[in-house]
C-alpha positions in Angstrom: -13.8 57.2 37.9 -10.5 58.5 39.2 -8.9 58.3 35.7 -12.1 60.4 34.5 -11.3 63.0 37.5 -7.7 63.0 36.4 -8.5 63.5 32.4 -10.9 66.5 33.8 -8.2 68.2 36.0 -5.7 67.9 33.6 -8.3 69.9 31.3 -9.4 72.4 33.6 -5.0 73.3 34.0 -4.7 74.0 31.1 -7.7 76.4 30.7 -6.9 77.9 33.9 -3.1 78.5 33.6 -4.3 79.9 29.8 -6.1 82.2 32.0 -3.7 83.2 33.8 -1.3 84.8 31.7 -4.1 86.4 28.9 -1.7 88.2 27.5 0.4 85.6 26.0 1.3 86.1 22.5 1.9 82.3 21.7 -1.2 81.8 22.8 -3.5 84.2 21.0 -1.7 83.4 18.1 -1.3 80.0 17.6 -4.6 78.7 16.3 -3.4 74.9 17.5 -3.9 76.3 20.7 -7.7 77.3 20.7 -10.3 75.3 22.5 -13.3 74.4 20.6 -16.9 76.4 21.7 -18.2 72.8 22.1 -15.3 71.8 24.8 -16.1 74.8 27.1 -19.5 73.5 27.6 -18.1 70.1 28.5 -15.7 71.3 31.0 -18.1 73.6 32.7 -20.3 70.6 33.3 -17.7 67.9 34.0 -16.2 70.5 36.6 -19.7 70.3 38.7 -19.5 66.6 38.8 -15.9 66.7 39.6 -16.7 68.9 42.5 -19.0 66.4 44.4 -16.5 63.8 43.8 -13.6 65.6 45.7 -15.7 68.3 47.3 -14.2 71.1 45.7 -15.4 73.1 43.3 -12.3 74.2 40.5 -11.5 78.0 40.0 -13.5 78.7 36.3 -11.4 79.3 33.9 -12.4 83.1 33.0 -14.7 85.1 35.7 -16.5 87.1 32.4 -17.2 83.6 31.1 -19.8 82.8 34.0 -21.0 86.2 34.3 -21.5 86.9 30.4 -22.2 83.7 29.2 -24.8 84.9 26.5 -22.8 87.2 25.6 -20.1 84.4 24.6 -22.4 82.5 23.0 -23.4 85.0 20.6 -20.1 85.5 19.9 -19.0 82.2 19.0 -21.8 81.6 16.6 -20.6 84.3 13.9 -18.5 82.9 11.1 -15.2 84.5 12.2 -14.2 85.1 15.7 -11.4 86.8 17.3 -8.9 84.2 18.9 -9.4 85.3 22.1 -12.6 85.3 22.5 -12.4 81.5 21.0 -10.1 80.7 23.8 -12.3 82.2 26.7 -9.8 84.6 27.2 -11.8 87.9 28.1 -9.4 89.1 30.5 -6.6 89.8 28.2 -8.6 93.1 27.3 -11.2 93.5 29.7 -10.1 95.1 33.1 -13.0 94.7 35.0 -16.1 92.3 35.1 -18.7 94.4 36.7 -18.2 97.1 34.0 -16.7 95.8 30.6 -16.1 98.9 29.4 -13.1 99.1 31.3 -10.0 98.3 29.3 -6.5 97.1 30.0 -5.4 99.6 27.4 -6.7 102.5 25.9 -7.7 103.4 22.2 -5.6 100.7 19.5 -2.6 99.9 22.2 -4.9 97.0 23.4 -4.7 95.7 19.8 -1.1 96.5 19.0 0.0 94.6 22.1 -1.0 91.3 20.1 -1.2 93.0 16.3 1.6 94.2 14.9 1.2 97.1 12.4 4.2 96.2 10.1 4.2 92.4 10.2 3.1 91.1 6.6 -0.4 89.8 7.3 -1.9 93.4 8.3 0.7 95.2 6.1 -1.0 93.2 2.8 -4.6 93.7 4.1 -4.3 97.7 5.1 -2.4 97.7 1.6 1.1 98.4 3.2 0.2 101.2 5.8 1.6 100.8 9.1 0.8 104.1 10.3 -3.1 104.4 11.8 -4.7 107.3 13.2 -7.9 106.6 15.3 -8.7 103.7 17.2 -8.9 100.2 15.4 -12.4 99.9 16.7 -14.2 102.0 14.3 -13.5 99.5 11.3 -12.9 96.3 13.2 -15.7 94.2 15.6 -13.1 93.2 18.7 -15.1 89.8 19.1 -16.8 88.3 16.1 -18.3 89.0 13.3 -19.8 87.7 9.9 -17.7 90.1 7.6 -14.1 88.8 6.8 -11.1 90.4 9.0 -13.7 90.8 11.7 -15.1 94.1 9.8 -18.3 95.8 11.9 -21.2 94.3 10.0 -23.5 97.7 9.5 -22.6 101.0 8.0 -19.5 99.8 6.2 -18.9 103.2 3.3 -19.6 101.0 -0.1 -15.7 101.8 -1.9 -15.0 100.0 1.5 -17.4 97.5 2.0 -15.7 94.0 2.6 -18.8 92.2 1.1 -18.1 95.0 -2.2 -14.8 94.7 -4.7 -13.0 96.7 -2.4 -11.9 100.2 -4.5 -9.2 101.5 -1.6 -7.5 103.0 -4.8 -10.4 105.6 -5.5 -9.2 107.3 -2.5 -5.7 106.2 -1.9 -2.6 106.7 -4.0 0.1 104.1 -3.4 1.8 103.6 0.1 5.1 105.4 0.7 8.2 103.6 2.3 6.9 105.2 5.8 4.3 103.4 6.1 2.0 106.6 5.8 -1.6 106.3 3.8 -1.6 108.7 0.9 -4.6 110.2 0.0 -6.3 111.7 -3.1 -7.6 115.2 -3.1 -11.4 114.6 -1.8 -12.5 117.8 -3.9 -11.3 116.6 -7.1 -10.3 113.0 -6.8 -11.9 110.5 -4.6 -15.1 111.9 -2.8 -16.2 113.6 -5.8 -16.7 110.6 -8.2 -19.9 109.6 -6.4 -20.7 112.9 -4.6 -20.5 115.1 -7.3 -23.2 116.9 -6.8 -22.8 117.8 -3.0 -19.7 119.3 -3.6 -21.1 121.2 -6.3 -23.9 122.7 -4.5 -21.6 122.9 -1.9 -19.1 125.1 -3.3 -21.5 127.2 -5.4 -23.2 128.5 -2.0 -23.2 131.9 -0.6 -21.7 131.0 2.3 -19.5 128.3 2.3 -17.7 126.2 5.4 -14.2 126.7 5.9 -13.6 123.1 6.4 -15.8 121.9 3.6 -13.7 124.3 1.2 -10.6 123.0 2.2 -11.7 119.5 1.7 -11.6 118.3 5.0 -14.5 115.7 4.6 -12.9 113.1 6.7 -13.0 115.9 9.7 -16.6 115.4 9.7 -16.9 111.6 8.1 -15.4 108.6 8.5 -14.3 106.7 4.4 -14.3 103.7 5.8 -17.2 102.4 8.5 -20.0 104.5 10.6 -23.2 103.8 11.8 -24.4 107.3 11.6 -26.3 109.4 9.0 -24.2 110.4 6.2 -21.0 108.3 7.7 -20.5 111.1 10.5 -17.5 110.3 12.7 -19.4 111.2 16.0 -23.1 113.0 17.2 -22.3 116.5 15.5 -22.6 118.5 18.4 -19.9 116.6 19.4 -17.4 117.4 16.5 -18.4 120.5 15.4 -17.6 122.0 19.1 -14.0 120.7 18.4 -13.7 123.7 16.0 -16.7 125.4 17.5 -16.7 126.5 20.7 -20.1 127.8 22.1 -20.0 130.4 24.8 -21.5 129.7 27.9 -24.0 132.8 27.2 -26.3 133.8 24.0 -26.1 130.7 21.7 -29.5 129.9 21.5 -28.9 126.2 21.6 -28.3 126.1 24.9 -32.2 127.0 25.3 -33.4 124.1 23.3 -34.1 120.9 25.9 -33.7 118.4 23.8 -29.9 119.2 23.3 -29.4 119.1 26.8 -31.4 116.5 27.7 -31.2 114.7 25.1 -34.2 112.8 22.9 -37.8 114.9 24.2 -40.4 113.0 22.6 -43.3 116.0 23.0 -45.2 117.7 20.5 -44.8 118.4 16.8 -41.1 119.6 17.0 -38.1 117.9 16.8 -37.2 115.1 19.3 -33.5 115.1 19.0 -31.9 118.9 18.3 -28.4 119.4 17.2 -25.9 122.2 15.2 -27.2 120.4 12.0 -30.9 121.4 12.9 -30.2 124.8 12.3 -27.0 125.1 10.1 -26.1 123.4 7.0 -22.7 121.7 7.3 -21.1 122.4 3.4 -22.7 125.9 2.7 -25.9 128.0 2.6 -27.3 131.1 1.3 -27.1 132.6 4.7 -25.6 134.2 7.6 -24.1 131.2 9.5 -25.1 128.3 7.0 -28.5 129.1 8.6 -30.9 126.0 7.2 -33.1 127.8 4.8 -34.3 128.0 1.3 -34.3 131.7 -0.7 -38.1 131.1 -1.0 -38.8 130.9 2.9 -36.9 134.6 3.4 -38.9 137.4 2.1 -37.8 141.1 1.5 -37.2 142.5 4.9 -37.8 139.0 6.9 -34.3 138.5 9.1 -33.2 134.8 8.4 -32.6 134.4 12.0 -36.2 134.6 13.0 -37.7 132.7 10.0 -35.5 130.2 11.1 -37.1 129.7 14.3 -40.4 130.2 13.3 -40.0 127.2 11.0 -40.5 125.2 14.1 -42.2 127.6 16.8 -45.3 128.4 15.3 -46.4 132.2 16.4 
């Protein structure tokens, strides 16, 4: 019995002093080090008996591992999971175990305090850029996954698609000595291979958007992985005020519940409402991108009050 209650101390150490220093770089990167999802279990329950043999219960070896323990399981069931979260080691990025949310870093400075950019493992796989805009998030799941690389497993953009024969060259042109990603022209090049047609139509409207003829499609949507409609970077009445900024007074919008509210599930009319419900975002026949068709304006009709009445019934 006491050489089982030293065997078990010994254990617990070693996943307690891995605790406390999360943010060891030996540690999250040495795979020799990581201790198998069955040995957790093991520990946790040799740690109860331990503690009614000396009458002491042992520090655990995480706090979010007894609070989230679910969670962690879930985790450690996909096919590839993130070295830290193998080891137990929640801490190293989370701040704060009644709200998870809260970070030790902000945006990719959490990753790049582990990962660096320009060593030769994420230099081959990001084909030789070391130079990111955005937050590492948006492509990459920070615990586990199914996809290779730790990709997010829905709403990955198909020339990106890890489960696809990746085409990065459709949109990028080789990587420069600065580490910079070089992109094709979106009009011409890359975006118009598959969406031909949008841009087409697009560009052949009365009215076209600024951004949309400049080529700016990654303004609006995110190449590589999104879970929203059309690959849109964010809820467009979030984006579109970053170039659009609507006054306090007269913009109708502000008049419509469900964009201040949010969802209103009510009636016959639209439970979600945002810049897209009335505006097209590429181009239209009309003042404003208004969302209408040349047969629903008659002679004399004013667009802005056919557009309205295509939801309020008089």
């Amino acid at each position: 019995m006491r050489h089982h209650a030293i065997v078990i101390l010994a254990a617990l150490v070693l996943v307690h002093s891995a605790a406390a220093e999360p943010k060891s770089d030996a540690a999250l990167k040495d795979p020799a080090t990581l201790v198998p999802a069955s040995a957790v279990a093991d520990i946790q329950a040799d740690s109860k008996k331990l503690a009614t043999t000396i009458g002491k219960a042992p520090e655990p070896a995480d706090p979010f591992l007894e609070k989230y323990r679910k969670q962690a399981a879930c985790f450690l069931s996909k096919k590839f999971v993130h070295t830290a979260v193998q080891q137990g080691l929640c801490s190293a990025c989370h701040a704060s175990v009644d709200d998870p949310a809260v970070l030790n870093a902000q945006g990719s400075d959490l990753c790049l305090s582990c990962h660096q950019t320009d060593a030769d493992p994420l230099k081959k796989a990001h084909l030789g850029i070391t130079v990111f805009e955005g937050s590492c998030l948006v492509c990459h799941d920070p615990h586990a996954s199914s996809e290779p690389q730790h990709m997010r497993e829905a709403g990955q953009h198909m020339p990106f698609a890890a489960n696809e024969p990746r085409m990065c060259d459709q949109c990028h042109n080789p990587t420069g000595a600065d580490g910079k990603p070089v992109l094709k022209d979106f009009l011409t090049e890359s975006c118009y291979g598959c969406h031909d047609q949008v841009i087409k139509d697009g560009l052949a409207a009365k009215v076209v958007h600024g951004a949309f003829a400049a080529g700016s499609c990654t303004g609006c949507h995110n190449p590589h992985v999104s879970t929203r409609q059309a690959h849109l970077k964010d809820a467009p009445e979030a984006f579109c005020r970053k170039c659009h900024e609507i006054p306090d007074r007269g913009h109708p919008v502000l008049k419509h519940r469900p964009f201040k509210y949010g969802p209103q599930a009510k009636g016959p009319l639209p439970s979600t409402f945002n810049c897209l419900n009335c505006h097209r975002p590429h181009g239209g026949d009309f003042e404003k991108m208004f969302r209408l068709d040349k047969k629903d304006v008659g002679p004399g009709d004013k667009p802005k009050n056919k557009l309205c009445l295509k939801c309020h019934k008089m």
